[in-house]
ZAMARGU-4260 file (C-alpha; in steps of 0.2 Angstrom, whole numbers, plus 5000, padded with zeros to 4 digits):
<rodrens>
0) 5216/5738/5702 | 5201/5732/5693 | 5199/5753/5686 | 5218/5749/5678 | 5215/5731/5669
5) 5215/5732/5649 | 5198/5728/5642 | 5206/5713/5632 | 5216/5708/5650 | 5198/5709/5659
10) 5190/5697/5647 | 5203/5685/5648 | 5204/5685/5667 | 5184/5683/5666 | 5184/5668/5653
15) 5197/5658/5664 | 5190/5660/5679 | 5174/5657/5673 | 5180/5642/5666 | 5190/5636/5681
20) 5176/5638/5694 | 5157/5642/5686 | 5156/5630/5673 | 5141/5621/5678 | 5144/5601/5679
25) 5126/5596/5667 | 5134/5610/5651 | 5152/5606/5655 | 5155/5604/5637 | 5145/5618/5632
30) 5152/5635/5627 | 5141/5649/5636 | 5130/5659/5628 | 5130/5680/5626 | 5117/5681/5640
35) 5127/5669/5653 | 5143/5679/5651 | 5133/5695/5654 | 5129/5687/5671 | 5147/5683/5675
40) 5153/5700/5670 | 5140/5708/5681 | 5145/5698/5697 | 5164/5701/5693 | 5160/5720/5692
45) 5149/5720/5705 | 5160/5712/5717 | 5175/5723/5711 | 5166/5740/5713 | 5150/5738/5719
50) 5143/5743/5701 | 5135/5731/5686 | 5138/5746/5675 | 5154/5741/5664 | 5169/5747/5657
55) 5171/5742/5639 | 5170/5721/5640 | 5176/5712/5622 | 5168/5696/5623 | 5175/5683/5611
60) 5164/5671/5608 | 5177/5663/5596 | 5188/5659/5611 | 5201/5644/5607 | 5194/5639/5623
65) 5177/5635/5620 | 5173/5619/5616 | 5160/5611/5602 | 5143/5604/5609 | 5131/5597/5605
70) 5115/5604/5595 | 5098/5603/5606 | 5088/5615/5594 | 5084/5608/5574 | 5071/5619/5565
75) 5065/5608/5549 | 5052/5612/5534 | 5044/5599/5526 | 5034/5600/5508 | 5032/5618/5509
80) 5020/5623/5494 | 5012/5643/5492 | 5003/5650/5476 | 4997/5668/5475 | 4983/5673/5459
85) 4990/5683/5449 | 4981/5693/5433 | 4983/5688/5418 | 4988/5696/5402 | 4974/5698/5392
90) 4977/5693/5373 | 4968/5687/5360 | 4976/5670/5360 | 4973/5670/5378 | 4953/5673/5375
95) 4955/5658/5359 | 4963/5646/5372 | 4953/5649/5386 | 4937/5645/5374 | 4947/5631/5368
100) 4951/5625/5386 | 4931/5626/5388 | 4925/5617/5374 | 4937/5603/5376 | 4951/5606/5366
105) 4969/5603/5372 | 4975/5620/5380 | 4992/5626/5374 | 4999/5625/5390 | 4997/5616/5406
110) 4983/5625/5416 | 4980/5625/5435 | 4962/5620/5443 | 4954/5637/5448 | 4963/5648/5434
115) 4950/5659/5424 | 4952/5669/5412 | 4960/5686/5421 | 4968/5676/5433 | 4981/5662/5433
120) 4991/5652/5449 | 5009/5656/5451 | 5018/5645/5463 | 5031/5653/5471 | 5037/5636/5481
125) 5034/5619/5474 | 5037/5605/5489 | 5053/5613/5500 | 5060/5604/5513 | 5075/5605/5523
130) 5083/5609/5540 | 5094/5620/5550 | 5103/5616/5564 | 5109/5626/5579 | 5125/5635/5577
135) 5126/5634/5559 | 5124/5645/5545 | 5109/5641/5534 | 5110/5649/5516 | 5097/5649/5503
140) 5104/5653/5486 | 5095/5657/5468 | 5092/5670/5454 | 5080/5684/5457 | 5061/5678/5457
145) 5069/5659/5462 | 5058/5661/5480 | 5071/5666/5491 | 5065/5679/5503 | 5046/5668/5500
150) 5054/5655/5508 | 5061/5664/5521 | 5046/5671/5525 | 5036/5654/5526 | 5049/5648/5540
155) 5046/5666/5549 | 5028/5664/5550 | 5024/5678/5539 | 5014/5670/5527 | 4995/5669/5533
160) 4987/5653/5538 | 4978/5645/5524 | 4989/5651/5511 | 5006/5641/5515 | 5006/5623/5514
165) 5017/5611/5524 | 5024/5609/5541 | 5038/5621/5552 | 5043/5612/5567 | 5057/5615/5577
170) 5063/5599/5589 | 5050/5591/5580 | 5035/5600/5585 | 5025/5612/5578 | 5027/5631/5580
175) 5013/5641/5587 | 5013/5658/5583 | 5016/5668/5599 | 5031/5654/5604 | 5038/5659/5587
180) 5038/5677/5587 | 5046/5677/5606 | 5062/5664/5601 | 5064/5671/5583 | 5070/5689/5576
185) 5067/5694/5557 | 5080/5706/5550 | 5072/5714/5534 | 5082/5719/5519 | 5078/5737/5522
190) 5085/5745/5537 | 5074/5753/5544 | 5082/5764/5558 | 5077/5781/5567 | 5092/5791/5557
195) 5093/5804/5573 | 5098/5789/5585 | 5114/5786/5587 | 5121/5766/5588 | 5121/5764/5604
200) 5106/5775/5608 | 5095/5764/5594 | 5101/5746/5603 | 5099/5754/5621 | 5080/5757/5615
205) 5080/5739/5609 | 5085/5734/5626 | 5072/5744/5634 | 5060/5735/5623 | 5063/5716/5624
210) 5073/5714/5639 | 5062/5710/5656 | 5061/5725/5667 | 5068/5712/5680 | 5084/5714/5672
215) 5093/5732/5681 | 5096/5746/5669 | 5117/5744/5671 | 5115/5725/5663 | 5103/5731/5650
220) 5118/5743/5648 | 5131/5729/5649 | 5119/5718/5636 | 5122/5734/5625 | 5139/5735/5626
225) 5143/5716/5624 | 5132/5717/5607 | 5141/5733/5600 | 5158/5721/5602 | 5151/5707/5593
230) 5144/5718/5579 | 5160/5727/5579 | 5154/5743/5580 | 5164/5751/5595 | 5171/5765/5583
235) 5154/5770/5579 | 5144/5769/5594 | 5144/5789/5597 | 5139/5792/5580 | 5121/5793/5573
240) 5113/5782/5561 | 5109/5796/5549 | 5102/5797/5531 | 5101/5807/5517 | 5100/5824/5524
245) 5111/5818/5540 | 5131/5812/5537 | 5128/5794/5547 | 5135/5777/5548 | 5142/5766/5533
250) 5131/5755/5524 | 5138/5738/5532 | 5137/5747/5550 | 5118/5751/5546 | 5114/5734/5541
255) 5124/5728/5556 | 5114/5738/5568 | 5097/5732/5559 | 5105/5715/5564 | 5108/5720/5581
260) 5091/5728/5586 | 5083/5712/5582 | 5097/5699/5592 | 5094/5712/5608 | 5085/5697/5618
265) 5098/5683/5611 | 5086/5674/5600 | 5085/5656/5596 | 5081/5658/5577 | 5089/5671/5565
270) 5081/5674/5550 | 5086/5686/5537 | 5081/5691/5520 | 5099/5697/5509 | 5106/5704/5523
275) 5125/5708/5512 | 5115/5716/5495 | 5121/5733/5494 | 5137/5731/5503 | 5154/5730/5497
280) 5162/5713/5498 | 5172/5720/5514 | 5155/5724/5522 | 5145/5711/5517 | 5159/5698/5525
285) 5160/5706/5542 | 5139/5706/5541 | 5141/5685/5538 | 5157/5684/5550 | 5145/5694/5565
290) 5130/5680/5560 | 5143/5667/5562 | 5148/5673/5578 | 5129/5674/5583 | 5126/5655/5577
295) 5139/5648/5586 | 5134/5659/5603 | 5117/5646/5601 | 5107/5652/5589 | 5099/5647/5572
300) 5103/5654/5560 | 5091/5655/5543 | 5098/5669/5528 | 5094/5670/5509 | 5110/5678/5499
305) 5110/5683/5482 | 5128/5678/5478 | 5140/5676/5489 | 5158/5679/5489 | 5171/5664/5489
310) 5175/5671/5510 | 5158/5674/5511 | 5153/5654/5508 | 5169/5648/5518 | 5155/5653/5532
315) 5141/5643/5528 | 5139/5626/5533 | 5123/5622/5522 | 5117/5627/5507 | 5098/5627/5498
320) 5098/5631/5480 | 5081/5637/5473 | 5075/5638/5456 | 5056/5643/5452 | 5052/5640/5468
325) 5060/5623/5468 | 5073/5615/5477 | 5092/5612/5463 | 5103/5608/5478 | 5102/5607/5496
330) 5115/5601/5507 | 5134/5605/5512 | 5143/5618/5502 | 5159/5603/5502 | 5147/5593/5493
335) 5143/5606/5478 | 5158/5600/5470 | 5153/5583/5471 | 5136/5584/5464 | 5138/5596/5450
340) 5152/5580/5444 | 5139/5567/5447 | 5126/5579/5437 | 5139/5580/5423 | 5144/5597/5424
345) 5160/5597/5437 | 5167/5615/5444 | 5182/5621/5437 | 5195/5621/5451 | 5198/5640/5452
350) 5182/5646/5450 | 5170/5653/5463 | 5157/5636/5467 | 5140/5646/5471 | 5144/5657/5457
355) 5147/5642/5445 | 5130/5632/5451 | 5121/5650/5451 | 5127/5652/5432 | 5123/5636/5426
360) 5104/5634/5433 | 5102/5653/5426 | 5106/5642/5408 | 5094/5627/5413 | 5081/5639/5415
365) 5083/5648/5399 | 5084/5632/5392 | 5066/5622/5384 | 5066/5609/5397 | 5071/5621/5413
370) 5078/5614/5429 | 5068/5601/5428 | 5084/5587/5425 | 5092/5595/5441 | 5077/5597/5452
375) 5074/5576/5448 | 5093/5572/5448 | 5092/5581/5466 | 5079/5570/5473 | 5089/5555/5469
380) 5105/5561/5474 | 5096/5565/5492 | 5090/5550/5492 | 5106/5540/5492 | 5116/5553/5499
385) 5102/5555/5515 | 5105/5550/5531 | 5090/5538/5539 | 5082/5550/5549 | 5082/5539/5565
390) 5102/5542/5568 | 5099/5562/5566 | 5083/5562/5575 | 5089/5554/5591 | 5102/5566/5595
395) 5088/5580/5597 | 5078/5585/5614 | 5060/5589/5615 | 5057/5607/5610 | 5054/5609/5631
400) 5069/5602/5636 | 5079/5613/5622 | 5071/5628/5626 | 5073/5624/5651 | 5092/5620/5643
405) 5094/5635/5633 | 5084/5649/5649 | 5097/5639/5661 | 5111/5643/5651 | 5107/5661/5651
410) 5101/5661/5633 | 5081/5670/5630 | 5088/5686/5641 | 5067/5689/5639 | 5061/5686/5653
415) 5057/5667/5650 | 5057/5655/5664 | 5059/5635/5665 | 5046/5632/5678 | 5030/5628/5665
420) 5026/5610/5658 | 5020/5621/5639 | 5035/5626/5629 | 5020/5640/5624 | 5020/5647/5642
425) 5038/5647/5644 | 5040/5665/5635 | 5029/5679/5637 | 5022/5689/5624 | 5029/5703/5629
430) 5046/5708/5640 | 5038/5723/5650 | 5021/5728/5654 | 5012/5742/5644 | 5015/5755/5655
435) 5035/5754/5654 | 5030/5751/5634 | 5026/5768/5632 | 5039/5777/5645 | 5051/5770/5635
440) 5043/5775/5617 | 5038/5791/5623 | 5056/5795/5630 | 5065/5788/5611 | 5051/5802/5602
445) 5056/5815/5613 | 5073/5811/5608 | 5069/5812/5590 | 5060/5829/5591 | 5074/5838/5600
450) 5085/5832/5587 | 5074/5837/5573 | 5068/5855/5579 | 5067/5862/5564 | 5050/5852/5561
455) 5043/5860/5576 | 5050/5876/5572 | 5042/5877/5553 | 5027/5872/5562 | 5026/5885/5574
460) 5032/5896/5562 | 5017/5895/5551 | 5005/5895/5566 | 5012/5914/5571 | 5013/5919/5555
465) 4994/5914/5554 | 4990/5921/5566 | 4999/5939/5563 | 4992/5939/5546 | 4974/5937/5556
470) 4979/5947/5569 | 4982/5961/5557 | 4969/5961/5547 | 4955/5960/5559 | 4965/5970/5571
475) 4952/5977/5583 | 4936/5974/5576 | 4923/5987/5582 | 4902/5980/5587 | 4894/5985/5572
480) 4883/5974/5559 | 4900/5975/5550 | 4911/5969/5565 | 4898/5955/5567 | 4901/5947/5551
485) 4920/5952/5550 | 4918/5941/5565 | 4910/5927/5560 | 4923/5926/5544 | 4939/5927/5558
490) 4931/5912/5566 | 4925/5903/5553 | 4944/5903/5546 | 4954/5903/5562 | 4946/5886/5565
495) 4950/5879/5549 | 4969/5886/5550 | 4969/5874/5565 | 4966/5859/5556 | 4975/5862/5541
500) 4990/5866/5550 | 4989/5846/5560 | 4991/5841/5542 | 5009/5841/5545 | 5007/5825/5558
505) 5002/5815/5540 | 5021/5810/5534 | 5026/5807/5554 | 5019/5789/5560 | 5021/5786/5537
510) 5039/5789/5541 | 5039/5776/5557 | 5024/5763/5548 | 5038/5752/5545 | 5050/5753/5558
515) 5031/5750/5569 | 5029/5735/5560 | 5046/5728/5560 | 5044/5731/5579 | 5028/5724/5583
520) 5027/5710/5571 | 5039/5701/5584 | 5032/5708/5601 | 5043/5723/5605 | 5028/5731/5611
525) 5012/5733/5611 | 5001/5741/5597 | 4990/5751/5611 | 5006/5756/5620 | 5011/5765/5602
530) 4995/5771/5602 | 4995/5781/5620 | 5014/5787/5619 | 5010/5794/5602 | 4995/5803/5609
535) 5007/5809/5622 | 5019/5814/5614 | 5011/5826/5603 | 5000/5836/5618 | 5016/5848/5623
540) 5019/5853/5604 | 5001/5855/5603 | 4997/5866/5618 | 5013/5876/5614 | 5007/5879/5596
545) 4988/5882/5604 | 4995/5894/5617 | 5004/5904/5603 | 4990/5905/5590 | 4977/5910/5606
550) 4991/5924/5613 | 4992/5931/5595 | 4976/5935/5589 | 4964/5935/5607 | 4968/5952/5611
555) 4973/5960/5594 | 4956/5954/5587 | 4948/5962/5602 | 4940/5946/5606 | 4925/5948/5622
560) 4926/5939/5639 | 4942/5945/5647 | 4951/5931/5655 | 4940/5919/5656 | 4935/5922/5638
565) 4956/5920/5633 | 4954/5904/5642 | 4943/5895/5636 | 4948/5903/5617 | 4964/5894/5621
570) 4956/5876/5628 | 4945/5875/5613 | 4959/5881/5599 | 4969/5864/5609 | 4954/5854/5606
575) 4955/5860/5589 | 4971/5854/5585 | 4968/5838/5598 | 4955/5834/5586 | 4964/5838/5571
580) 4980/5829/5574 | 4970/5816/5578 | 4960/5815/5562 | 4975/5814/5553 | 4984/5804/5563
585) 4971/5791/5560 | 4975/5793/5540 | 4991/5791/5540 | 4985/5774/5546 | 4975/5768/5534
590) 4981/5778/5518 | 5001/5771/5515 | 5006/5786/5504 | 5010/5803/5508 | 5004/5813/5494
595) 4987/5803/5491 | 4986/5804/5512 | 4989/5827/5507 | 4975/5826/5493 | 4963/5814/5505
600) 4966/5825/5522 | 4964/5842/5511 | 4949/5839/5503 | 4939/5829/5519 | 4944/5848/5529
605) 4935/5860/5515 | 4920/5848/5515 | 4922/5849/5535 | 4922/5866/5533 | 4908/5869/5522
610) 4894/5861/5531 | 4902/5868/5548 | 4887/5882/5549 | 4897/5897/5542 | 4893/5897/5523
615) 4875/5891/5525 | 4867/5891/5544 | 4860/5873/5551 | 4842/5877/5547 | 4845/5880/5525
620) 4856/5863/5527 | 4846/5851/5515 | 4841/5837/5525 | 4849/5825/5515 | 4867/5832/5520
625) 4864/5837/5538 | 4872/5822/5543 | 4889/5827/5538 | 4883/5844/5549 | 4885/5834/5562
630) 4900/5825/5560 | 4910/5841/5553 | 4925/5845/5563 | 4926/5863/5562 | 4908/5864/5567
635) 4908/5861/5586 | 4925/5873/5588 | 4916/5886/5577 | 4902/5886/5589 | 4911/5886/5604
640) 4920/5902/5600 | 4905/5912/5594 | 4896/5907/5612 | 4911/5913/5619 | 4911/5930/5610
645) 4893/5933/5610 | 4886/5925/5625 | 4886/5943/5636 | 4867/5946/5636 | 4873/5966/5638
650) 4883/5966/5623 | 4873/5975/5608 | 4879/5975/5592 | 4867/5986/5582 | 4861/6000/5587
655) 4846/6012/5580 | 4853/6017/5561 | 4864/6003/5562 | 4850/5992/5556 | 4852/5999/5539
660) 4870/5994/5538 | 4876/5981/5527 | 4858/5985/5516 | 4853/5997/5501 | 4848/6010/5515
665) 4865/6010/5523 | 4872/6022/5508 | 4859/6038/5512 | 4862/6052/5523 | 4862/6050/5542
670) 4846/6063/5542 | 4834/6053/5531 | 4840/6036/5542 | 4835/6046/5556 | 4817/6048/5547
675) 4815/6032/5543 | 4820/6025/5560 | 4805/6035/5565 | 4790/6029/5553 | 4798/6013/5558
680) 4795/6016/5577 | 4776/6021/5571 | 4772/6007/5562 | 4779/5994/5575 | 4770/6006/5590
685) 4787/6007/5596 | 4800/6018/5601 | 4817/6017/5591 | 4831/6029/5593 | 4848/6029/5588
690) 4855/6022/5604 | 4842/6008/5604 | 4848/5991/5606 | 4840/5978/5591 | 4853/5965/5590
695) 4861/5956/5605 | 4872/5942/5605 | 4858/5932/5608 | 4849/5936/5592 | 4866/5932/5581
700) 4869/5916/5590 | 4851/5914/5585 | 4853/5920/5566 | 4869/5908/5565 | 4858/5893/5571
705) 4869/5889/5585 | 4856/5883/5599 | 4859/5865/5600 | 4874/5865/5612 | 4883/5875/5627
710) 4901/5882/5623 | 4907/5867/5636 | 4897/5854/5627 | 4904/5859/5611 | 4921/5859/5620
715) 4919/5840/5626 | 4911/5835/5610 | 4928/5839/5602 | 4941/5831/5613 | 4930/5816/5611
720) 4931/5815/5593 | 4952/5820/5597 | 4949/5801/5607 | 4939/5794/5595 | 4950/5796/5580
725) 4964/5788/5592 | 4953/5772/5596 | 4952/5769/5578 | 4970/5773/5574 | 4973/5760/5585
730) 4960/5745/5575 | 4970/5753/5560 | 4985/5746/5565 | 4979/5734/5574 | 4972/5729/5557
735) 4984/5734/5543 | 4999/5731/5551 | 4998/5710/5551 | 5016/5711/5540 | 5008/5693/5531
740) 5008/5689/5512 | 4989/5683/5508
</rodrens>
């Protein structure tokens, strides 16, 4: 029976009886959240069928039924003030008024204390306060530059201590940090999205990531499914995000989904910054109609707008109009009317009211006095229009009580519990431990791989034909003098091809910087979790491609040691590209752009590959560059190999006449060798004949000033440099990926 029911019939069975029966008596008039009617769902379905795992569920959470309640959670600002330094434009009127400032003359304009002469004070916002309640829609409004997404920022927390002034409390109390980044989510206005995932796939990931591990995989799956209907994206759930290689989603899908990755764990504070520029006005009202929605499930909702539509502002319920960094209006979007009349400049009945109040502070500002008028008129109309804070203060809880009320009615699906006297130690910092962190990154990079395999493909592509071009043209070198060297230049540039070819991992975690910082800046994961499924990840490409390059060239080469000797060729050609990758990795960390990261990675691997012992040995190093000897790359790979193919003490590579090859000598006839190899045998008191061994493997490990280090000490010395280049990715971002304006 249950297998037959409609989905719309099953959620209106689930809301009555929900409503008849499991309406607990202390929220009686309180409308559930998204996370309590998960729980019902799954207990229905579970006593149906015996499985949480749903079929298709629309929850309304605009149900006629549901009833208004009260608002436990108020987030206010108070005099928020942020100035950055920015250079000035160097004139020669600037230079006369800067002297005249100095000498005592009256400056032109007004300056700030702590301007200099290349630098001046811009302030960004100038004294903003305000509030937004639970289940409301707060909007802030202005012209480009007017400190929209500034002041978004400053009530996110992205604005680093020191550099914002003012207070952000929520119930009244002050907002740590880590409480802040647990109960808050941050859409950016780029959406940033894995274009290979498809909806479902890219919210599923989410899930994994913020939801508990206490929470079974079918109601993470029913979470999922719950949010795809209240984004309104059933029709694209299937279909991948895409991008401009990749036929995807709309744009008003896309943003939706940014929207939804970030409300995964039912947050209680929304903020986003332009969340409808670039959409259609079609697009951009579903995006406000599916924040509504969010607000009124419990939730706080904080978003700047450009210029909002007349349906568009039917769903705001306040206001805040900004100016330079200053407040021109803040209050009801009924009372906009109102106050542009009292400022002497009344709306016009049929037009659009943001658009009108966006059009004439645009004309106050090109005007000599600026807003000034309307940022004064404003404090006074607040102060008569105002409510005594004492009649809006007492209907508030503590910021405790709000946040046990919220985790008892199923809101924070994040693993938060009601058991601790701190609001701080109510939330974890993070929803799963580290280990199910990187099962579940590891598993979405995978995913992106085998969706991509043409980047793996064009890498091993190049790696064979590398190695067939090597293969062929050192194809079965012979042990004389000239087999020797032809040697030592195979080496010398099959160890380089394995670093430039990890070059390749530059534009991959460049590609994911942001999406990694959009992730972790509100606790998704940890940065060390990143670190290790990244590392990962890339050892099966990385033994595939080693295992190729080896298998190409070991044997067509005619390489020494047999099987052993193939072995260890192959473990040191992984290490290689372990090392290399890593080296690169550790890059694309710290340099932000792809081509300067090219140049930077390019040049570092010639100078690598110069001081690795090949073009001039250890001992005619200067000692004023040996220490980048020992920090060279290529050079512990290089030395590995060469141990590897000339360690065999019965080896000989020279024999009798052969010691005139690669010499003036080597051109005269084989009978006159012979001669001299004779006087030679005199003089030395020795006998020398042509099938005399001079030259073992020894003496050109010897020549090559490769003493220092065994074949495995080399081997170990190059993973660890794979592991240290990975440790300091990690203090890279770590470091570089704070996400806070200075």
């Amino acid at each position: 029976m249950v297998e037959n029911m409609s989905p719309a019939r099953d959620t209106v069975a689930f809301f009555n009886d929900m409503e008849l029966h499991d309406r607990p008596r202390s929220f009686a008039g309180l409308s559930p959240t998204l996370g309590q009617l998960l729980k019902r769902v799954g207990d229905v379905r579970r006593e149906a069928n015996g499985d949480e795992t749903p079929v298709h569920q629309v929850l309304d959470m605009n149900g006629a039924s549901l009833e208004p309640r009260s608002l436990p959670f108020m987030l206010s600002f108070n005099n928020l003030t942020y100035s950055v330094k920015v250079r000035r434009k160097i004139s020669f009127s600037s230079l006369f008024h800067h002297r005249g400032s100095r000498l005592g003359g009256s400056p032109v304009d007004d300056t700030v204390v702590g301007d200099s002469l290349f630098t001046k004070t811009k302030t960004l916002l100038n004294n903003i306060s305000g509030e937004a309640r639970e289940g409301e829609i707060m909007a802030v409004l202005g012209a480009s530059g007017s400190g929209k997404s500034t002041l978004i920022d400053a009530l996110a927390n992205r604005i680093a201590k020191g550099s914002l002034k003012g207070t952000v409390t929520l119930n009244g109390e002050v907002l740590e940090s880590r409480l802040l980044k647990v109960i808050s989510a941050y859409v950016m206005q780029d959406d940033l999205l894995f274009p290979m995932l498809t909806v479902e796939e890219t919210l599923m990931f989410s899930a994994e990531f913020r939801l508990p591990r206490t929470l079974s995989k079918s109601k993470k799956k029913l979470r999922v499914q719950a949010l795809i209907d209240q984004l309104g994206l059933r029709n694209a759930a299937k279909t991948v995000i895409g991008d401009e290689g990749h036929r995807g989603v709309s744009g008003g899908e896309r943003r939706r989904v940014s929207i939804g990755i970030d409300i995964i764990h039912d947050p209680i504070i929304l903020f986003l910054d332009e969340p409808t520029s670039g959409l259609d006005s079609t697009s951009a009202f579903m995006v406000v109609k599916v924040l509504q929605r969010i607000a009124q499930s419990g939730s706080i909702v904080v978003m700047s707008v450009h210029q909002p539509s007349y349906r568009i502002l039917g769903l705001l319920d306040r206001l805040l109009f900004l100016s330079r960094g200053q407040t021109v209006y803040s209050g009801s979007p009924a009372n906009l009317p109102l106050y542009f009349s009292e400022f002497g400049h009344p709306i016009p009945e049929n037009e659009n009211r943001t658009e009108f109040a966006l059009d004439r502070i645009r004309e106050l500002e090109g005007s000599p006095g600026g807003t000034k008028s309307l940022v004064e008129f404003h404090k006074s109309w607040q102060s008569m229009k105002n409510i005594p804070k004492s009649e809006s203060d007492h209907q508030n809880m503590s910021l405790k009580e709000a946040i046990s009320a919220s985790i008892s009615r199923g809101k924070l699906v994040s693993g938060a519990t009601n058991n601790d006297a701190s609001p701080n130690s109510m939330v974890p910092t993070f929803a799963n431990p580290f280990w199910i962190e990187m099962a579940v990154l590891s598993k979405r990079s995978f995913l992106n791989s085998r969706r991509m395999p043409e980047l793996f493909g064009i890498r091993l592509g190049a790696v064979l034909v590398t190695g067939f071009i090597l293969a062929t043209m050192f194809w079965q070198l012979d042990n004389s003098p000239k087999g020797v060297q032809e040697r030592l230049g195979f080496f010398a540039f099959a160890m380089s091809t394995t670093f430039y070819t990890c070059a390749d991992a530059l534009p991959v975690f460049l590609q994911e910087r942001y999406i990694f910082m959009r992730e972790t800046a509100y606790n998704a994961y940890r940065r060390s979790s990143y670190v290790l499924s990244h590392s990962l990840v890339a050892l099966p490409a990385l033994i595939f491609l080693s295992l190729a390059f080896a298998a190409t060239t070991f044997w067509a080469v005619g390489l020494d040691g047999g099987i052993s000797g193939f072995l260890f060729y192959f473990l040191i050609i992984l290490a290689a590209f372990w090392a290399g990758s890593s080296f690169v990795t550790f890059l694309s960390g710290v340099v932000p752009h792809v081509m300067l990261g090219y140049t930077i990675v390019v040049a570092i691997l010639a100078y690598f590959l110069l001081f690795s012992g090949f073009f001039i040995t250890r001992d005619r190093i200067p000692g004023y560059w040996i220490w980048f000897h020992y920090l060279s790359l290529v050079k512990y790979p290089y030395e590995a190999v060469l141990q590897n193919e000339f360690e065999n003490p019965t080896k000989c590579f020279v024999r009798g006449v052969q010691i005139f090859d690669n010499t003036p000598l080597g051109m005269v006839p084989g009978a006159m060798k012979l001669k001299l190899l004779e006087n030679l045998s005199k003089t030395l008191g020795m006998r020398i004949t042509r099938s005399t061994c001079l030259t073992t493997g020894a003496d050109i490990l010897e020549q090559q000033g490769v003493m220092d280090l065994s074949k495995w000490n080399c081997l170990v010395v190059t993973v660890a440099w794979g592991f240290l280049f990975r440790i300091l990715f990690y203090f890279s971002l770590l470091i570089g990926s704070k996400n806070k304006r200075r």
